[in-house]
N, C-alpha and C positions, 0 to 999 in steps of 0.2 A: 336886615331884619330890625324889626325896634326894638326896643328897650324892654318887652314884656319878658322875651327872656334873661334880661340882667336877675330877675328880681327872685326874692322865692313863691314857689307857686303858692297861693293862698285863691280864699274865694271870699265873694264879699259875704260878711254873714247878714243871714236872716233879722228883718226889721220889722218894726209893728206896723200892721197893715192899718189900713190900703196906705197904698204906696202905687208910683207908676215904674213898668220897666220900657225900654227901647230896647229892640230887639235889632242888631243889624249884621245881614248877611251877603256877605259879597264874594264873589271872583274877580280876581284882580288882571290887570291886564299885563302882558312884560314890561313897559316903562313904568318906573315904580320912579322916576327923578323927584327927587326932592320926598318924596312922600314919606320916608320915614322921620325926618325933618318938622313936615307940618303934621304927622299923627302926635308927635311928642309935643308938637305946641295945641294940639287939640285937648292931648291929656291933662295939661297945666288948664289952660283954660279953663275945660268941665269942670275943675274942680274948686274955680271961685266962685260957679254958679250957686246961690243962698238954696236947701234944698238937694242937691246932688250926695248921693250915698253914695255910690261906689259906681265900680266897672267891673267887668268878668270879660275876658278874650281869649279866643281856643283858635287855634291855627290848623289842617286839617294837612296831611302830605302833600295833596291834592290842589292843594291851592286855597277850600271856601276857609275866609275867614268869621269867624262869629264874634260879635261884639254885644255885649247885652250890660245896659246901664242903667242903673235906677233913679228915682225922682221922690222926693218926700209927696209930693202934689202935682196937678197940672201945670199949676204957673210956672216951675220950676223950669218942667220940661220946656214950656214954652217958651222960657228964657234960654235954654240952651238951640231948640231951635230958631228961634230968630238973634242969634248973634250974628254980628254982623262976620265977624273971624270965620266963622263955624261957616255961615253961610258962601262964605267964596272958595274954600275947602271942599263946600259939598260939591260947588260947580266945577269944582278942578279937577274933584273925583271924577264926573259924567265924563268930563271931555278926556283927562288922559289916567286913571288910575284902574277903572272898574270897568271889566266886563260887562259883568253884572251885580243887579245888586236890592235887596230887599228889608223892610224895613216896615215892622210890626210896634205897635203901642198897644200893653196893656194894664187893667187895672189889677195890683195883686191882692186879693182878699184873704189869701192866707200865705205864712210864711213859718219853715220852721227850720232848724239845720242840726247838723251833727259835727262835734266836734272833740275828739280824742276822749271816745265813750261817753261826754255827755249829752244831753240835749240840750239847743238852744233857745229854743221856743221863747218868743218875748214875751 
């Protein structure tokens, strides 16, 4: 399993919009080699991208995992996906990690959260 559950659960808070998120939802396949490995050096990675706020991941009994990351801007995003790391990760996911797998981008226009009674609203 990775590292997500070392940690304590937290979620990333609400940021002043717009903002972009990545939505990604996969089924994993039984050979997970090495892959928790290169998820944790994907984590280090996203997070030198200039732009990158956070991450969110929920693990399901069932297998789907959900990943949802957000982006200050487009460029951001676009620097996360075209890294060249990120990029051979993705193809290593097709050929032995992911069943399946989907993968939503959008814009957020509003955002607001809750946090030990009070509001976060930016």
């Amino acid at each position: 399993m990775s590292r997500h559950s070392e940690v304590p659960v937290t979620s990333v808070e609400a940021h002043e919009p717009p903002y972009y998120v990545a939505v990604f939802t996969a089924v994993r396949t039984e050979n997970q080699n090495d892959f928790s490995e290169t998820n944790a050096r994907m984590e280090d990675l996203v997070q030198g991208v200039a732009g990158f706020l956070g991450m969110d991941h929920a693990q399901t009994p069932g297998g789907l995992g959900i990943t949802v990351s957000y982006f200050r801007d487009a460029d951001a995003l676009t620097a996360w996906r075209t890294n060249v790391e990120h990029r051979a990760a993705q193809e290593r996911g097709r050929a032995e990690w992911y069943q399946s797998y989907t993968l939503h981008v959008a814009k957020v226009e509003r955002s607001h959260g809750f946090l030990n009674g009070a509001d976060e609203a930016p």
